[in-house]
Structure formats: structure tokens, C-alpha cells
N, C-alpha and C positions, 0 to 999 in steps of 0.2 A: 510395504513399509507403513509405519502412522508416524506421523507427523506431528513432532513435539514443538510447541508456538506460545509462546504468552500475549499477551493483548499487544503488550509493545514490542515483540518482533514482528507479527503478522503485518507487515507495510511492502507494498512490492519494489524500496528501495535497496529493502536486504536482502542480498543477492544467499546465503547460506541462513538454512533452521538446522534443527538437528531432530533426529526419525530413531526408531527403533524398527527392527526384521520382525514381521511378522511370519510365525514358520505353522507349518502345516504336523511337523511332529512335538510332542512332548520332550522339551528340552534339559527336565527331569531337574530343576533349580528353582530355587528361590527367587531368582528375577524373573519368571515367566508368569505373564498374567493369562489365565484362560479368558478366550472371547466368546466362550457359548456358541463357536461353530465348530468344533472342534479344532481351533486353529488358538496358537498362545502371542501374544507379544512377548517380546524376549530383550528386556534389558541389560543381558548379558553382549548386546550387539550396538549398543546404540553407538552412531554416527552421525557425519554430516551431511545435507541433503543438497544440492547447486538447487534453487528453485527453479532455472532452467529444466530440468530433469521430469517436473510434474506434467501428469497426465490428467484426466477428469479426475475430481472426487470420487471414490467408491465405496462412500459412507461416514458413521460415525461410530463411534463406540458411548454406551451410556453412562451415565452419572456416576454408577456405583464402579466399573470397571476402570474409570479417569480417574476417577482415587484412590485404587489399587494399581494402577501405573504411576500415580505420582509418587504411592507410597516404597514402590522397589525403583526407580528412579533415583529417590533422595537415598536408599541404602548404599545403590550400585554407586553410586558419587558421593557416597560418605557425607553426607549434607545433615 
């Protein structure tokens, strides 16, 4: 999953953020971001996350790729 957060959810009082599936195949849509390991985020999936639920971090994704999720984000919620 990645972990969708803006500066003012990120507080370990709020118990739920909201994630999108990271999938290992080609989900063949417009809300699929490729991540350059052959693995896509898929905002065809996104959901809510209990931050109980977290494990370690297992990375980041860069600059260009967070504005290509924001941008199928704000489509997939008609923003």
C-alpha cells in the first residue's frame, strides 16, 4: 500500500489516512501510476488505512511519480 497523508493528517492522533494498492501487475487504466519497478499504484483502489495496521516504512516514491499520483487521485475523486 502507499500511504496518502497531507502535512495536517500526518499526527499520530488520527487514528485512519487513506492508501492506495500497490499491485505488481499492469492494471491496464488510467489511474495506474508506474513506479519504475515494474510495480503500478492503482487509484482505482484507494481506501482507508487504521494506522494501527503499519509496518516499517519500505520507502519513498519521487518527486515526479507524487505528482502523477496526485494527479490520477484528483481525477479518480473528480476534484
Amino acid at each position: 500500500m502507499l500511504v496518502l497523508a497531507g502535512n495536517d493528517v500526518i499526527r499520530p492522533t488520527r487514528p485512519w489516512v487513506l492508501g492506495i494498492a500497490i499491485r505488481s501487475d499492469d492494471p491496464e487504466d488510467l489511474l495506474a501510476v508506474p513506479l519504475g519497478d515494474g510495480r503500478f499504484a492503482y487509484a482505482g483502489d484507494l481506501g482507508r488505512l487504521y494506522r494501527a495496521w503499519f509496518g516499517r516504512r519500505a520507502g519513498r516514491v519521487d518527486p515526479l511519480t507524487l505528482t502523477r499520483i496526485d494527479t490520477v487521485l484528483r481525477v479518480a475523486l473528480d476534484l
